[in-house]
N, C-alpha and C positions, 0 to 999 in steps of 0.2 A: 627512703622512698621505696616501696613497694614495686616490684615487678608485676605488669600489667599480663598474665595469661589467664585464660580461659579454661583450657582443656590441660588436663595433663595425663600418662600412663595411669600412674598409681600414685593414691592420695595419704600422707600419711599424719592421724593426728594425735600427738600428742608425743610429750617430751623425756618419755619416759627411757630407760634404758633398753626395752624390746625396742620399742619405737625409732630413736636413732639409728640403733641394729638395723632395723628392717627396710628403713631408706635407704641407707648406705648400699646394703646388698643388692635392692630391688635397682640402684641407681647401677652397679656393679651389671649389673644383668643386663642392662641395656635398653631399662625403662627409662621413660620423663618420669622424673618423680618430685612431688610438692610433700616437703615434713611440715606442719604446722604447730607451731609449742605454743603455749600458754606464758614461758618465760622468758626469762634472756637465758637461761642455762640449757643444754642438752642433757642426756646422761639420766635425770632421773636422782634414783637413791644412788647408783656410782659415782655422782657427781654431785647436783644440784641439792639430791639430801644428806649427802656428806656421811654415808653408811660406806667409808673409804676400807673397813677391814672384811672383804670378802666370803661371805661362807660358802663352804660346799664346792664340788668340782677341782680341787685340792692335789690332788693324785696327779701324776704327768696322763697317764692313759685321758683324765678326761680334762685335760688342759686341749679342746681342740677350738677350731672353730673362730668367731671374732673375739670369745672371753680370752684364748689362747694368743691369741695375735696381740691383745691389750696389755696382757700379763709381761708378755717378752717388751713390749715398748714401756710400760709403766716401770717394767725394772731397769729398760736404758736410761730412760727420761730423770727416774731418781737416786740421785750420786749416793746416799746414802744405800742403796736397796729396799729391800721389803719385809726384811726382819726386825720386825717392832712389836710386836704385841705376841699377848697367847690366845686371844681368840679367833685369831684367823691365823694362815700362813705367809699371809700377805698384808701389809700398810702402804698406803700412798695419800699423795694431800689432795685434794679437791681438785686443788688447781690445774695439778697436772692430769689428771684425768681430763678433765673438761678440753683443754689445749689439746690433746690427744685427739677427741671425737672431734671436737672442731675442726683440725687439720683433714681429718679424714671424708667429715662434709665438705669442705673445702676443695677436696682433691678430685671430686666428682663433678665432671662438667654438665651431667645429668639433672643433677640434684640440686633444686631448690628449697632454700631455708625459708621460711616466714617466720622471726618470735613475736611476740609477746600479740597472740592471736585471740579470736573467741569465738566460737562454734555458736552460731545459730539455726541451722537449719540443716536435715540430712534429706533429700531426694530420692524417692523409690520409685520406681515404676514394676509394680510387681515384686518379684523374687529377684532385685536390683536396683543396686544404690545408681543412681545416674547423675550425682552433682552434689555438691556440700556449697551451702552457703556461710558465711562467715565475715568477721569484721579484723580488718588487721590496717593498723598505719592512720585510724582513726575514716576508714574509707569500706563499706559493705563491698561484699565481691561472690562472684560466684561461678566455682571451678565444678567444671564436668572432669570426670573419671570412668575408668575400666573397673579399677579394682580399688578398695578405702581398706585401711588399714586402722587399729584399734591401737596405738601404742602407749596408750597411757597407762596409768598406774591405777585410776580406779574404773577404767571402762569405760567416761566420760562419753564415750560415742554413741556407746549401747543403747543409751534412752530417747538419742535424738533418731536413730535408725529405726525403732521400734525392734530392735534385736532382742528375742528372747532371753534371758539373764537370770544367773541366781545373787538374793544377795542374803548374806548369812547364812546358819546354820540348817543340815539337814540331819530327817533324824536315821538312827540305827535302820529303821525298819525299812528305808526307801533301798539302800546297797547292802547292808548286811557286813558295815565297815568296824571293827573292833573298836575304835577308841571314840567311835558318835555316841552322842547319847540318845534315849529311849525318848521315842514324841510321845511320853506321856511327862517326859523329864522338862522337855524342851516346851511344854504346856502350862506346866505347874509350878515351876521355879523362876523366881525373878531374876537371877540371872544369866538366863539367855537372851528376856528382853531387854535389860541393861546393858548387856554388852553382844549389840550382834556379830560382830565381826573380830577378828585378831586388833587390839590394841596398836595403834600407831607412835612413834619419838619424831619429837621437833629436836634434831641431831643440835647439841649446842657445842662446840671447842673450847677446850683448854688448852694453855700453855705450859707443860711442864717447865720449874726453874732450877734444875738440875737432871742427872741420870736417878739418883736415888733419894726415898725420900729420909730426911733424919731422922733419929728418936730427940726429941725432944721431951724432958720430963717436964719444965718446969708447965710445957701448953698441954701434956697429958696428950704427944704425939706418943705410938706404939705404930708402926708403919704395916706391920701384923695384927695389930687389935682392932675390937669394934669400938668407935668411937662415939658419943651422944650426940645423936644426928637431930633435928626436927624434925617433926611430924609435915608428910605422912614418910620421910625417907630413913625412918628409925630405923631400918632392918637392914638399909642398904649392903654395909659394911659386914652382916652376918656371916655370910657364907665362906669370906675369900680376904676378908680384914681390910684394914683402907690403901694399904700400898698396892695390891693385885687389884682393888676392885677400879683404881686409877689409873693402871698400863693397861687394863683388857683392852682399849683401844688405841693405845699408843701408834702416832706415826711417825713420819719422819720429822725432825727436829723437833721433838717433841712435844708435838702437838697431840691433843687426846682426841679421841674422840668419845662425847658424852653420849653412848646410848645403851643406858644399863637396863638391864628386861627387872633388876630383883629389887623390887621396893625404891625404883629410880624414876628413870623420866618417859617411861612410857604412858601414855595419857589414854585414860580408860572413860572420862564421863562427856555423854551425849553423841557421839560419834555418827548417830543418825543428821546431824545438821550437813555431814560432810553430802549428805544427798539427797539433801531436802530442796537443789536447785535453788533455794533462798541467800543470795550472794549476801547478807546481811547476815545471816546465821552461820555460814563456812567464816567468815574476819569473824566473829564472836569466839568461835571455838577454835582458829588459828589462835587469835592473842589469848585465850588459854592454853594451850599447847606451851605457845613461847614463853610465858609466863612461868609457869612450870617447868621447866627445862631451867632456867634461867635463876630459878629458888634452888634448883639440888647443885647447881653449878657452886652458888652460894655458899650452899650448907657444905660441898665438898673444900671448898678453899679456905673455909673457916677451918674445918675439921684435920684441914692437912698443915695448917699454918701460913695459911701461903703458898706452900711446894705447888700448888694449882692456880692460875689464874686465867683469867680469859684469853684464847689464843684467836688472833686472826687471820683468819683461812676463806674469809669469802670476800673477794672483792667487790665496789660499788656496783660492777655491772653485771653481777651475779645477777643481781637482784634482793638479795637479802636484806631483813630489816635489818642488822647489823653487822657488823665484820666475821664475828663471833656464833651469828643463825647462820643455820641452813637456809636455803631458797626455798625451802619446801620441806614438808612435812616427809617422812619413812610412811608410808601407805602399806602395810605387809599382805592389805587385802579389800579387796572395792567389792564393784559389780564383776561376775563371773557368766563369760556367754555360755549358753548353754549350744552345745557343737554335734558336730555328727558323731566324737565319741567322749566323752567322759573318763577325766584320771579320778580314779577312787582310791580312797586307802588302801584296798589289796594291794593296786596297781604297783605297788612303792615297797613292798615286803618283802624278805629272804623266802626262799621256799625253806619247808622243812627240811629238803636234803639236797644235795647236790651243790653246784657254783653258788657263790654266792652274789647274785643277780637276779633281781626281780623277772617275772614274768614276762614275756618279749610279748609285744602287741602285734600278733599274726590275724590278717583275717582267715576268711575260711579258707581258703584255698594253700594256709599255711603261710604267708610272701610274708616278712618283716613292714610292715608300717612306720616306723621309727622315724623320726627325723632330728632327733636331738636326747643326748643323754643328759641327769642329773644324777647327784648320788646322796646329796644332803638329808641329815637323820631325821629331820620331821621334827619341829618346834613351834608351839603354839602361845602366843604372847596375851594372857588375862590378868587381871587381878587377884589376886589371895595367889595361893598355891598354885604349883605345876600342874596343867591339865595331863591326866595321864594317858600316853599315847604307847600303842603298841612298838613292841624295840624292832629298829633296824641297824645298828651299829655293830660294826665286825671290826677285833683289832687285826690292824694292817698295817706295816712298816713300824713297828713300835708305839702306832696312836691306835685311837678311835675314828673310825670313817666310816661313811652312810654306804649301805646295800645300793648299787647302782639301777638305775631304771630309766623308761623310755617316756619321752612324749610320742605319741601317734599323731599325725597328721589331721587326723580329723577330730581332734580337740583343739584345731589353731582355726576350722571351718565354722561359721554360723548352721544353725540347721534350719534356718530359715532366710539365709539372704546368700545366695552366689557367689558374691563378690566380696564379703566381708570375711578378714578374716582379722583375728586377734595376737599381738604381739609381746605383751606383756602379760605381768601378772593377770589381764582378766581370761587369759583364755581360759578351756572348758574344766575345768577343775573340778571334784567336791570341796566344803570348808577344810575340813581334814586334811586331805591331801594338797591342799592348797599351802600346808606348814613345811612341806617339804620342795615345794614347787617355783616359790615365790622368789628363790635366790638368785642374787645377780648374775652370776657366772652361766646357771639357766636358762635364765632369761635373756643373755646378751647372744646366745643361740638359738632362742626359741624366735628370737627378733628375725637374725641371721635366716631361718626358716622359710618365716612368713615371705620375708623381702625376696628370697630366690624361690619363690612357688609363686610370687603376683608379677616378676617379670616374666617367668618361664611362660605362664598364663596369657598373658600380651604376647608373648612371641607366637605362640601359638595359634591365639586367637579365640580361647576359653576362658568360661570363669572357671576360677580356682579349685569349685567343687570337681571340675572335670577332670583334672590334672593328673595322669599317672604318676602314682607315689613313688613309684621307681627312677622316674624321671626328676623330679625332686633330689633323692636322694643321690643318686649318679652326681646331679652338680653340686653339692655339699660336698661327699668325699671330693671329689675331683677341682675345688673351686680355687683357682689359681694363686691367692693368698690368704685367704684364711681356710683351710679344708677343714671340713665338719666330720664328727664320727655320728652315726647312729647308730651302732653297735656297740654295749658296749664289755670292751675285749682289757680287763684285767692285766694280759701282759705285753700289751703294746704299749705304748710311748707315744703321744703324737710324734715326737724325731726319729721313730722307727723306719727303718729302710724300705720296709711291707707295709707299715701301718696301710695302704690305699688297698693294697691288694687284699688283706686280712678284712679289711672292710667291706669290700667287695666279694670276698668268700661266704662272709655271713649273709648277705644279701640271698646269694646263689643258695646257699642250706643253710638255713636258721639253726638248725639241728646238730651245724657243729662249731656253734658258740663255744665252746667246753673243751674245744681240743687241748692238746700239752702242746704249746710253742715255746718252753721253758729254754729249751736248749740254743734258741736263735738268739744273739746278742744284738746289741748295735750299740756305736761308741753316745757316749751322750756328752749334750755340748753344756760348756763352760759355761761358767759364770764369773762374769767380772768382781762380785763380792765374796767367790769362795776362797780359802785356806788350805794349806793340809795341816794337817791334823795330825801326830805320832802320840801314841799310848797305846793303851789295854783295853780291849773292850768283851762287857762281860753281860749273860743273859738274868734279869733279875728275877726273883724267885713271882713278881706279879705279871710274868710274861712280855716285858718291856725289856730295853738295852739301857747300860751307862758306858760310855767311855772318859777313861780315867789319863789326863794328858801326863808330858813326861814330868810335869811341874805339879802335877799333885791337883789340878781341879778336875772334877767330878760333871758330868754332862750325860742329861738323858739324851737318849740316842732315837735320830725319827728320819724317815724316809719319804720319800716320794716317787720313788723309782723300781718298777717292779724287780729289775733287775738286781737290787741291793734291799728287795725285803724278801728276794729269795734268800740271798746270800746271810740276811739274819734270821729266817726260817730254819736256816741248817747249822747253826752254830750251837757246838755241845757245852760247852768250856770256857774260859778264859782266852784271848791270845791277844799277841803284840799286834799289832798293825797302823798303817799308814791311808788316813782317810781323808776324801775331799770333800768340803763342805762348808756349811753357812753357820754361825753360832746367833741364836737369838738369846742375848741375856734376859730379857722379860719374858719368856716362854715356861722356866730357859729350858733351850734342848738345841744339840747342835742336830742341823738336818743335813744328812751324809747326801751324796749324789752318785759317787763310785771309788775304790780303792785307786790311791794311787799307782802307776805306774800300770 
């Protein structure tokens, strides 16, 4: 049964991972707040799309925020940990994500839930939304609001709002972005209009039926080799052989997750249906999606012998058509609003010299804008070959990691409606920078955002466009459990002792982002899954570490802790030592945290 209200603070639709985000907070702040999802699941691709191995945001500095608060409960929640695969630094199952944000809707007496909903109608009066109509519980209804919220994954709101919106590609010549192509490209070639948007995966699981897989000769198993796949997934196995291209997404209990970008399950043809509004054309291209997802799952368990079978990870009240589907499609890219400011490919770049930190979004008066950091390397998902994108990766702590950068504020605002503002992947993005933007950990901030700028807005008694950024940003740093950074500062820690103040310094001068705070420590906390460690650890001739234990195994060496990828910034030599840390055999690389003792 349906809860009978009328009016509420702040409206929020859709079920995406900003969109949860941005209730929770806005409910946190001390609005009424309505989420309205489309599913039984919350979460989005954290959850509902089962995109369970996290990119980007990696580092402890930009673990802040509600992605940070998630990560620490996702590694309570599973007894195994989070060291499972090599594409992320982190694995967790579905499930417990989804129990996670439910708990935490739950915990809000603020906040009301509605699932399994459907947007019919958005209300303006001028330069303001004043109501959403909608069908939920099989009963039309209709909620007035202050401020509406965009949290879904393709922008689903946008069109009903009459919100100005881009959808696909723009060319070179409108920003002057390195890696767009030429509008004479984007004119003349079939495929931009085949494929306008980044490619979507219907996430499907497997089960692994062991840790490793065997050689088998007699089935022409090599667990390193490429094996004779079907068409179209013949090349699958190229890159990375069949045993690695099957952990990339390893989680806990061995569960896989199927979402390979290289000649796998990403789904490239007609994608226009997803916004054709024709509810008969999105089930046509959904059950292609799954369809296809469901063939390379196929062709991998033949090709492994078995070692892969289907794993069940989504319960009946998911919603999924089967144990095995995701609830939902990975969307990496919808409609995008167009806002009062615009992230472009510059916006996301290393400069030529100096920190290595993208450009801070000052306006003119100099004051930081910022209200959420990413640092993810820019990844754009098409068919045939890598589209070539300008580099932003820096090695750091013995990996590769993205040049860190800023959302501004006013790419979460409409630039034409007051009160609208975007939580998820639609906010104000170019296509391009949209490949670096779109990531969970991002987005469970950029949500975070939205939702503490449309309470602070009700308290006040403004729309959101009026909202001093400063004021915003004060309650992020300052927000009693989950605190955000919008700085972002390389050698702090979200468990830094300063971390609020350091944040609050950048606010105060932008200009000295860049300081040396090398010298300030802080102890950093445990981990229920870590070891120590005794052996040699030695720097290799490609700029990375191994440490060699006293039993003779061999382990690349990776960090996440500024304070321990200074400590292997400075190492000349060989030497004995005693390390605390995590070992990921499918990585593999053990990731250190600090020396014992």
């Amino acid at each position: 049964m349906t809860t009978a209200i009328d009016a509420v603070d702040v409206l929020v639709w859709g079920g995406g991972t900003g969109g949860v985000a941005a209730a929770i907070q806005a409910a946190r702040g001390g609005a009424t707040t309505l989420l309205l999802t489309p599913g039984n699941w919350l979460g989005g691709m954290v959850s509902a799309a089962g995109v369970c191995c996290p990119d980007g945001n990696e580092l402890t500095p930009w673990q802040t925020g509600l992605w940070g608060a998630f990560l620490r409960e996702l590694e309570r929640q599973e007894s195994e940990g989070l060291d499972h695969n090599w594409v992320s630094c982190f694995g967790y199952r579905p499930s417990t994500a989804e129990a996670i944000l439910q708990d935490w809707v739950k915990a809000e007496p603020k906040l009301l839930w509605w699932p399994r909903c459907s947007l019919l109608e958005v209300e303006r009066q001028g330069s303001l939304i004043t109501a959403v109509r909608l069908e939920s519980g099989g009963e039309q209804r209709r909620v007035r609001c202050q401020v509406v919220i965009d949290g879904s994954d393709r922008g689903d709101l946008l069109p009903l709002a009459q919100a100005p919106f881009r959808l696909g590609w723009e060319p070179q010549e409108q920003w002057g972005e390195p890696s767009a192509p030429s509008q004479q490209r984007l004119e003349s070639e079939a495929f931009f209009r085949e494929q306008p948007l980044q490619s979507p995966t219907w996430v499907v699981m497997g089960q692994l039926q062991s840790d490793r897989l065997a050689a088998d000769p007699s089935k022409g198993i090599d667990p390193a080799g490429k094996p004779r796949l079907p068409q179209p997934f013949e090349q699958a196995c190229e890159a990375f052989g069949l045993e690695r291209t099957l952990t990339y997404g390893r989680l806990p209990g061995g569960l896989v997750m199927l979402n390979w970008p290289l000649h796998g399950n990403d789904w490239h043809g007609g994608l226009e249906r997803a916004f054709s509004g024709t509810p008969n054309q999105e089930s046509d291209l959904y059950g292609e999606m799954q369809a296809h997802s469901l063939r390379f799952a196929e062709a991998m368990q033949e090709a492994s012998g078995g070692w892969l079978q289907l794993g069940e990870a989504f319960p009946t009240e998911a919603g999924s058509p089967a144990p095995w589907l995701a609830a939902m499609p990975y969307w990496r890219e919808g409609r995008r609003l167009i806002g009062r400011q615009t992230v472009i490919e510059q916006d996301l770049l290393p400069p030529a010299t100096g920190a290595p930190v993208a450009a801070l979004p000052l306006n003119e008066a100099g004051e930081l804008q910022s209200i959420a950091v990413g640092n993810y390397a820019n990844d754009h998902h098409y068919p045939g070959p890598d589209w070539p994108l300008a580099p932003k990766s820096i090695r750091w702590g013995g990996r590769w990691t993205g040049t860190p950068f800023c959302i501004p504020y006013g790419a979460l605002m409409s630039e034409a409606i007051d009160n609208l503002l975007a939580a998820d992947k639609a906010f104000s993005t170019s296509h391009m920078a949209n490949g670096a933007t779109r990531l969970q950990p991002l987005i469970l901030n950029v949500g975070q955002a939205a939702g503490a700028a449309a309470a602070l807005a009700v308290r006040v008694g403004v729309p959101p466009t009026q909202l001093p950024v400063r004021e915003l940003q004060n309650a992020l740093i300052a927000d009693p459990l989950a605190p955000s950074a919008v700085a972002p500062l390389w050698d702090t820690p979200w468990h830094h002792p300063q971390w609020r103040e350091r944040q609050e310094a950048v606010l105060a001068n932008p200009h000295g982002l860049a300081a040396d705070r090398s010298a300030t420590q802080d102890p950093i906390p445990a981990s229920r899954h870590e070891q120590l460690w005794s052996g040699t650890i030695q720097v290799e001739a490609s700029g990375g570490f191994s440490f060699t234990t006293s039993n003779g195994d061999v382990w690349p060496v990776i960090t996440l802790e500024p304070s321990m990828h200074r400590w292997l910034s400075q190492l000349e030599s060989s030497r004995s030592v005693e390390l605390i840390g995590n070992v990921n055999p499918w990585g593999p690389w053990l990731r250190i945290s600090r020396l014992a003792g």
